[in-house]
C-alpha positions in Angstrom: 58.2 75.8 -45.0 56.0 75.6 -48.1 54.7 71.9 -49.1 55.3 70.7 -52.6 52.9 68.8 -53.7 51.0 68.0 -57.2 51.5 69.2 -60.3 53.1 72.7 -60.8 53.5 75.0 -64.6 51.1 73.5 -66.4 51.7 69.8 -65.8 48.0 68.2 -66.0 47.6 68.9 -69.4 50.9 67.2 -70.3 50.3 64.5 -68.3 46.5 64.0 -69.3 48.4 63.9 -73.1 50.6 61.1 -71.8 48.0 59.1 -70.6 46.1 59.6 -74.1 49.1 58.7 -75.9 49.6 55.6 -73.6 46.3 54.2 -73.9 46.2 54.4 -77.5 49.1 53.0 -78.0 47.9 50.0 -76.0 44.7 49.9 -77.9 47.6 49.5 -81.1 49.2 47.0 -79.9 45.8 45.1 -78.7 45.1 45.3 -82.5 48.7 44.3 -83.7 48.5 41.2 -81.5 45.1 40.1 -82.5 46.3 40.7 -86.5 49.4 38.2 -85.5 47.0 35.4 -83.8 45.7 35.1 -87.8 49.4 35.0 -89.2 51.0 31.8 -89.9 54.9 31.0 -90.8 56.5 28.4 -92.0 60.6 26.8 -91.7 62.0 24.2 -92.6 64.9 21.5 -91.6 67.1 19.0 -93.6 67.0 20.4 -96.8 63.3 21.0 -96.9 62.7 17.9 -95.9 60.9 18.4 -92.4 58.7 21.9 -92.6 57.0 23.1 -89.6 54.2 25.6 -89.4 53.3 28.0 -86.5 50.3 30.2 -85.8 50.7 33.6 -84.3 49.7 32.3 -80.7 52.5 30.1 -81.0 51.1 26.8 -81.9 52.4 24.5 -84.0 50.1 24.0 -86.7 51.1 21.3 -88.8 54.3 19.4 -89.7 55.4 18.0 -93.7 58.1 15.4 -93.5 59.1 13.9 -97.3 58.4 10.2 -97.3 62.5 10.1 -98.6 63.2 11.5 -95.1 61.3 8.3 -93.2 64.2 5.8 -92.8 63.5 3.3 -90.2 67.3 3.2 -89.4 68.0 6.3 -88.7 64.7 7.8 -86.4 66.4 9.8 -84.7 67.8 12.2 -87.7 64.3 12.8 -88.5 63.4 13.4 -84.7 66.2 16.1 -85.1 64.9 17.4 -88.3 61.4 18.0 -86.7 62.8 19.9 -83.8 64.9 21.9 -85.8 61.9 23.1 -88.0 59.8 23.9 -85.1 62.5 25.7 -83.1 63.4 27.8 -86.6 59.0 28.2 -86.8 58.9 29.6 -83.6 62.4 31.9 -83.8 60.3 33.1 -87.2 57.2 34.0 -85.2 59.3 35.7 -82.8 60.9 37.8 -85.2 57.5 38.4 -87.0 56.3 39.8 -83.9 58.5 41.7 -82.6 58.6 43.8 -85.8 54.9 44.4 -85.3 55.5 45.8 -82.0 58.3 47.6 -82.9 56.4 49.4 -85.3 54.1 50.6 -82.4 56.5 51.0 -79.8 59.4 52.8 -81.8 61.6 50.0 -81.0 61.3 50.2 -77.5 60.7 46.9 -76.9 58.0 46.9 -75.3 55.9 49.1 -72.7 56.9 50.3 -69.8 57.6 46.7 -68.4 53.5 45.8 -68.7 54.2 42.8 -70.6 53.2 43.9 -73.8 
């Protein structure tokens, strides 16, 4: 019996054109990611009351609170308000992201499991 083996009909080529497709489209979303470290977005909580801003890396950058929002009686509302607008911050980024990748990808939601 005949062994199988390798590539048969012309298969290289196709598979060299994969690889080239592949690579560049790593090299995209290298470029994409890098583009996102620089963006910044912004949410807010409580009526605009708390805002929260987060970096592309996924740092929190800075926090607003409006002074009419400080009541000493009622701490933990504001504690609420913060986490709300850094939770919505990040949520933003997220979605910022992903429909930078997406534009690469084709909505496939990533690469082949590589953890981009």
């Amino acid at each position: 019996m005949a062994r199988r083996g390798g590539f048969q009909g012309g298969m290289p080529g196709n598979m060299n054109n994969l690889m080239k497709q592949a690579q560049k489209m790593q090299k995209q979303m290298e470029e994409a990611q890098k583009e996102l470290e620089t963006k910044e977005v912004e949410a807010a909580a409580g009526g605009g009351a708390v805002k929260a801003k987060v970096n592309g890396k996924k740092e929190l950058v800075s926090i607003t609170i409006d002074p009419d929002a400080v009541d000493p009686d009622d701490v933990e509302m504001l504690e609420d308000m913060i986490v709300a607008a850094v939770n919505e911050a990040m949520r933003e980024m997220d979605n910022v992201s992903q429909a930078s990748m997406s534009k690469i990808t084709g909505g496939l939601g990533g690469f082949g499991g590589f953890g981009l």
